[in-house]
KOLRO-892579 format. One line per 10 residues: their letters; for each residue x, y, z of C-alpha. Coordinates in pm, 1 decimal, decimal comma. Each point is the difference from the previous one (the first is absolute). Last residue first. Layout:
// residues N
a	X Y Z; ...
END
This chain:
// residues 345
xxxxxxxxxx	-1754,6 -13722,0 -1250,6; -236,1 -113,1 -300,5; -26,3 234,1 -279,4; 310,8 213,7 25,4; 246,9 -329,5 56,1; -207,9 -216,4 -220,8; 82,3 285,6 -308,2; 378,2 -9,2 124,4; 17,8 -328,1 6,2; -93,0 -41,9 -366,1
xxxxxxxxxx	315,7 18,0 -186,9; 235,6 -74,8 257,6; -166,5 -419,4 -24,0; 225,5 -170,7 242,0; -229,2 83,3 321,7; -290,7 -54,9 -184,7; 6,3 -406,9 92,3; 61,6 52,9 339,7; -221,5 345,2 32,5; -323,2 -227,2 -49,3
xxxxxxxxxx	-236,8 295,5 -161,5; -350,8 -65,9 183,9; -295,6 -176,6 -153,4; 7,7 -187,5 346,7; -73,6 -332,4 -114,8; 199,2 -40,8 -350,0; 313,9 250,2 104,3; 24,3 236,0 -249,1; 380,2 -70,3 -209,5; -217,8 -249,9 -225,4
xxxxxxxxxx	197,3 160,7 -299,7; -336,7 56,2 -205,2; -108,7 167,8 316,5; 324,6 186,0 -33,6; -19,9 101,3 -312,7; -410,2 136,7 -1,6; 63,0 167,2 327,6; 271,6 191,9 -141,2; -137,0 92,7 -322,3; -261,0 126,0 233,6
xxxxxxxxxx	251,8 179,6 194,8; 120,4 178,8 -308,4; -337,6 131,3 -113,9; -67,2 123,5 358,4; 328,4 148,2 47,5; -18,8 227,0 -325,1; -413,1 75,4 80,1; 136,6 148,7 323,1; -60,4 -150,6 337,4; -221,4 84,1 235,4
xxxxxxxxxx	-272,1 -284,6 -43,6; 254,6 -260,1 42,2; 186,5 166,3 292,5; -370,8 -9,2 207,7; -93,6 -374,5 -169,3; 333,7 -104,4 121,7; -40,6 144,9 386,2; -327,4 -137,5 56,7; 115,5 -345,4 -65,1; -236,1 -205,3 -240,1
xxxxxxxxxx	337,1 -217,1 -149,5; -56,9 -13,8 -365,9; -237,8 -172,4 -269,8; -262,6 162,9 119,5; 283,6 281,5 -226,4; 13,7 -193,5 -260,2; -337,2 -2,3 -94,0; -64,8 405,2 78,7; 275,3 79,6 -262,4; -264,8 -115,4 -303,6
xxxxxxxxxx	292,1 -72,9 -270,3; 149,8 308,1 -209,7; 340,0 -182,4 -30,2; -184,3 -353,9 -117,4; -62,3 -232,3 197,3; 3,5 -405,8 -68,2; -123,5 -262,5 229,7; 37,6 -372,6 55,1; 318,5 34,0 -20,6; 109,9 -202,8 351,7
xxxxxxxxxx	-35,8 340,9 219,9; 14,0 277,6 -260,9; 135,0 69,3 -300,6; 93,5 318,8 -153,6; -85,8 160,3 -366,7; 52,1 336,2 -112,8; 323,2 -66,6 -143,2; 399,1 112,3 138,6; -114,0 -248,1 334,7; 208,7 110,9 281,8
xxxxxxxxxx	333,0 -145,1 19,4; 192,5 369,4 -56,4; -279,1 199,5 -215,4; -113,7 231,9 286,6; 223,6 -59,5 298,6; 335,6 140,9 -32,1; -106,9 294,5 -234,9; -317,2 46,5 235,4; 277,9 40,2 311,2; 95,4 339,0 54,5
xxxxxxxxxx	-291,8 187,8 -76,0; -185,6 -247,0 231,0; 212,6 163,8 290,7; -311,7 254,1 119,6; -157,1 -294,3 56,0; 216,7 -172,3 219,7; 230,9 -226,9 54,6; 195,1 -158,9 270,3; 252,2 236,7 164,5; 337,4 -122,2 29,1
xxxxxxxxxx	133,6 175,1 -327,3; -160,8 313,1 186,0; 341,8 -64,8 222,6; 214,8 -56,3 -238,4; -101,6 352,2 -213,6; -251,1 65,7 -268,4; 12,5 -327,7 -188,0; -343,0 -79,6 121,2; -50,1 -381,1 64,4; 141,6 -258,1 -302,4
xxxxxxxxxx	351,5 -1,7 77,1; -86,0 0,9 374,9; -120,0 -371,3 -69,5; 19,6 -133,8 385,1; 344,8 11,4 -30,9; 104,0 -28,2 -369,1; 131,3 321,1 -6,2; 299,1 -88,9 264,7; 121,6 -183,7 -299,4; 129,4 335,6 -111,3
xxxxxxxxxx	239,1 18,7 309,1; 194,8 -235,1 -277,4; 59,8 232,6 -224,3; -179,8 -4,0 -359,3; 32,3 270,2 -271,7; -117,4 -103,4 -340,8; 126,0 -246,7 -296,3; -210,8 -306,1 163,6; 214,2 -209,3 -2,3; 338,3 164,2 55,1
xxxxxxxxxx	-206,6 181,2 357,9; -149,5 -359,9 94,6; 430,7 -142,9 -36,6; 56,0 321,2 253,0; -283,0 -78,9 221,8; 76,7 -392,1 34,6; 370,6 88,8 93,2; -117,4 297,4 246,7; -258,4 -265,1 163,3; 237,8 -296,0 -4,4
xxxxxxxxxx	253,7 274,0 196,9; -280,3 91,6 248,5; -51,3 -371,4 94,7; 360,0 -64,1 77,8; 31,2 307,6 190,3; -286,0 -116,9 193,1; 142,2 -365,6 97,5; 278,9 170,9 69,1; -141,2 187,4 278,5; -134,8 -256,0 155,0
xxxxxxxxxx	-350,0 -48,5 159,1; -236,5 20,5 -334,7; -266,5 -113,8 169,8; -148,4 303,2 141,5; -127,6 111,3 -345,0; -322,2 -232,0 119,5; -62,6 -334,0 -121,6; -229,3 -125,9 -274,2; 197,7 103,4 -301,3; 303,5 -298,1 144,9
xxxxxxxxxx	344,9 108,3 -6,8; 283,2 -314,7 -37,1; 223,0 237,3 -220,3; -17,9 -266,1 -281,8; -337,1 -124,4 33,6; -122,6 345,0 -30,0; 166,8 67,6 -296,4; -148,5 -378,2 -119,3; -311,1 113,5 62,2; 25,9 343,2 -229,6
xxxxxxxxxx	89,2 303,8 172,5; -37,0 385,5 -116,3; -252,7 -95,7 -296,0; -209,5 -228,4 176,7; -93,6 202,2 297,6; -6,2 -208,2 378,3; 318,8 113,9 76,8; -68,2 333,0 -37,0; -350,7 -16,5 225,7; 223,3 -180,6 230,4
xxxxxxxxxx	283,7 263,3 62,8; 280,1 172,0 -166,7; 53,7 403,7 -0,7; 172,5 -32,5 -364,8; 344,8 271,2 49,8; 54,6 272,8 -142,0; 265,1 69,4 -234,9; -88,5 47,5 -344,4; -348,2 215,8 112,9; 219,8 248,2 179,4
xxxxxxxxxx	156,7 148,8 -322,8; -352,6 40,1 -163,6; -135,2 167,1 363,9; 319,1 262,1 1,7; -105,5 288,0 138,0; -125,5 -112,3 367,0; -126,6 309,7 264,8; -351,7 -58,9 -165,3; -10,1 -333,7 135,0; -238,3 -229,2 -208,3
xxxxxxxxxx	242,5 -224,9 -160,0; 293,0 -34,8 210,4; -173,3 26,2 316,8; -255,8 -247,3 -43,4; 305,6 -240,4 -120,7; 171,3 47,6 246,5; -262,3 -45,0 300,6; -71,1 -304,2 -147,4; 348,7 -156,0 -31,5; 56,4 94,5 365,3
xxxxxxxxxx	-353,3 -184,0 120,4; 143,2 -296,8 -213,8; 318,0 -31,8 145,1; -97,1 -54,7 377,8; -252,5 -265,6 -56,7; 285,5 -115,5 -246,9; 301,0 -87,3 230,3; -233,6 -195,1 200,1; 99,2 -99,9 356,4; -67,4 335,1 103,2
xxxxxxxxxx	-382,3 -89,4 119,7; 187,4 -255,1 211,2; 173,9 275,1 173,7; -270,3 96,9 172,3; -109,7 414,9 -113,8; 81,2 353,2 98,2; 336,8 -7,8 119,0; 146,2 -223,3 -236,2; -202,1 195,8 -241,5; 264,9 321,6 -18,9
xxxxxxxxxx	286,2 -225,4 -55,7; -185,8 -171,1 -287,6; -86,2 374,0 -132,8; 331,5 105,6 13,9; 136,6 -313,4 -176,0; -266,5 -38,6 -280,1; 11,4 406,7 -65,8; 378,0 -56,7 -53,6; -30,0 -268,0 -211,5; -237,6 142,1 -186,5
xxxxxxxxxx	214,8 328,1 -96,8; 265,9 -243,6 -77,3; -185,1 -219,9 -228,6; -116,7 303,9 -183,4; 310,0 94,6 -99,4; 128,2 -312,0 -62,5; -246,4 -30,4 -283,7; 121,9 291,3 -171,3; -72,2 377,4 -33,7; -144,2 146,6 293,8
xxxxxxxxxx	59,4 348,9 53,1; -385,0 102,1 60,9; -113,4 -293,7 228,2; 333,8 77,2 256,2; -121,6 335,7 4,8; -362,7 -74,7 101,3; 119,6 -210,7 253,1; 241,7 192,7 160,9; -259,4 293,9 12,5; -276,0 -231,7 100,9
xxxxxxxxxx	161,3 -137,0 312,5; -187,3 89,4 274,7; -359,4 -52,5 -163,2; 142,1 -359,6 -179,5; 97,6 -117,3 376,9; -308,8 107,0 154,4; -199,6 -182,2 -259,6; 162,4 -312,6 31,8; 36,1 12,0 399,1; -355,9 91,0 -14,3
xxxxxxxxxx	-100,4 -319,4 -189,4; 181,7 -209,4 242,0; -187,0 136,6 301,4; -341,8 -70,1 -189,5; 76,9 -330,7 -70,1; 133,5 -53,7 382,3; -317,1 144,3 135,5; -210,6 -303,4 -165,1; -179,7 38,9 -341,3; 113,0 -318,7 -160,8
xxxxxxxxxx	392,7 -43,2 143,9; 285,1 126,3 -190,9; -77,0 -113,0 -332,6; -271,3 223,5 41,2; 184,4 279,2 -59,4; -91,2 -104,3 -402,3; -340,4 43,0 35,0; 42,8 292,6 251,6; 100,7 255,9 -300,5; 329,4 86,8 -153,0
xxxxxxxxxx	14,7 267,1 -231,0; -297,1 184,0 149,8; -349,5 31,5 -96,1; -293,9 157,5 202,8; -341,4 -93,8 -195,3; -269,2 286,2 -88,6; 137,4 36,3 -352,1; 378,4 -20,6 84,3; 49,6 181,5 321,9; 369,0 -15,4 104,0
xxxxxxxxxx	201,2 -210,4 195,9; 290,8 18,5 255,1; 320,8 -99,7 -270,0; -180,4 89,0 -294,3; -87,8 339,9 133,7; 315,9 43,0 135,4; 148,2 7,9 -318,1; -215,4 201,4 -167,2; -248,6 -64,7 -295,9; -15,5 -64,5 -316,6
xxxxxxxxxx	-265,9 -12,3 -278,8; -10,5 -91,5 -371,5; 242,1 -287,2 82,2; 268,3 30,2 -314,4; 243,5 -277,5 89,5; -134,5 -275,2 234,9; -363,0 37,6 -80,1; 18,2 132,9 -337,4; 293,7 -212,0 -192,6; -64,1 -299,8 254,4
xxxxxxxxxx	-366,3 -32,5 -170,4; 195,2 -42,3 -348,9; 222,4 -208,9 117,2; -269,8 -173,8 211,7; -211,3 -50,5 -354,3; 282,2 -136,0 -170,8; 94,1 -268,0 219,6; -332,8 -104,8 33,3; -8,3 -9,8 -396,8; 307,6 -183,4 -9,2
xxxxx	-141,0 -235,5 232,4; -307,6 -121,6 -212,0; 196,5 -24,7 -292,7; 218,5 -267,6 98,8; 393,6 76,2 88,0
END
């Protein structure tokens, strides 16, 4: 294993050890289910993104995500029990199972059958809602005991990540990164998938010496692993200042230049650290809204988005033309999303 991925490996270990296992904050179990207020933005374990599957904002999306919801709210106490007595893989098969063939019973009233031709558009939803509840829940006791067993909610963003499925993974289970989780129709087609996952986590875990399950993968969705470990669902949340704490270690000293020198462009010119700020920043997009954040930042953020400007332009990650950040070549680069993110959304 190169360098490069036992580092990633490390870092969502290490990620998974707060998130997953020790969230700073939990909340009930309705609350997850329904939705709670996460600064100024409702949450819920499964939102419409993923209901979408079922039509794009039509009636019958909405229908099927009530028949989720209403079928979690009603039966929470089983649930809730089943999650605190597991203790194999079995286990957690059955309790699955049995969601899977209530709630496909309950659709078939509620949506065409065509939307049921996919064993997977109704597996993932399930595997969501599971894993929301088994590590934020404050009725679950056993979040270290849970994290062996769950199960890798799979879909393209997954797919598309480089160190849960290589080419030739895809290749062999004929699932393409640019399709929808709909595509896995068969239920044995999933199973198959889930066991490469646990396989591939367990021979991660000898690697790398540290805890690493396969719902741990789940970290490398949209880069949780670097977002605030508070919880899974502030995990979601992109960046923000108050999170800086959290991420100067990552940043500062990981690819950026260790000397007070950067270049620029094609070299021509060479800053130092205390260079005149005021030339990089014509250098920038003239939007209202940067020169506002810019100018209310704190002297911390300030000196590491310059460092930031300075590596990318070296990079050539702005677009030539526009002067603007082009998100399909940043989109790899974890370390300085987050900074683009906060800067330019």
């Amino acid at each position: 294993m190169n360098s490069e991925f036992v580092s990633k490996y490390i870092a969502i270990s290490d990620a998974a050890g707060k998130i997953y296992i020790n969230p700073e904050e939990t909340y009930k179990y309705d609350d997850i289910i329904k939705g709670i207020k996460i600064e100024n933005k409702t949450m819920m374990a499964v939102d419409k993104s993923t209901f979408q599957a079922f039509g794009r904002f039509t009636p019958n999306m909405f229908k099927v995500q009530e028949c989720y919801i209403a079928y979690f709210i009603k039966n929470k106490e089983s649930i809730i029990k089943s999650l605190n007595s597991i203790s194999s893989d079995d286990d957690i098969e059955k309790i699955e199972s049995k969601i899977f063939s209530d709630i496909h019973a309950s659709l078939e009233n509620e949506t065409d059958k065509e939307r049921l031709n996919s064993y997977n558009r109704i597996r993932k939803p399930i595997n969501l809602y599971l894993q929301h509840i088994s590590f934020m829940a404050r009725e679950i006791n056993n979040r270290e005991n849970l994290s062996k067993y769950l199960l890798l909610p799979l879909d393209r963003i997954i797919f598309g990540i480089e160190f849960v499925f290589t080419e030739e993974k895809r290749k062999l289970f004929g699932i393409s990164k640019s399709k929808g989780f709909g595509q896995i129709k068969e239920k044995g087609l999933y199973e198959k998938i889930q066991k490469y996952i646990k396989t591939k986590a367990i021979k991660i875990e000898n690697e790398i010496g540290k805890p690493f399950k396969a719902i741990y993968f789940d970290l490398f969705w949209n880069d949780r692993y670097m977002n605030n470990p508070k919880n899974l669902f502030y995990s979601n949340i992109k960046t923000r200042i108050n999170d800086l704490h959290f991420y100067e270690e990552k940043l500062v000293g990981n690819n950026f230049d260790k000397n007070n020198k950067t270049f620029l462009n094609n070299d021509e010119h060479i800053l130092k650290e205390e260079f005149d700020q005021s030339e990089i920043i014509k250098r920038m997009v003239k939007a209202p809204s940067f020169y506002k954040k810019y100018e209310n930042a704190d002297l911390k953020l300030k000196s590491l988005f310059m460092k930031l400007i300075n590596m990318v332009d070296r990079k050539g990650i702005f677009n030539k033309a526009t002067k603007i950040p082009d998100y399909r070549l940043v989109e790899k680069n974890e370390k300085i999303k987050f900074l683009l993110d906060y800067f330019f959304e």
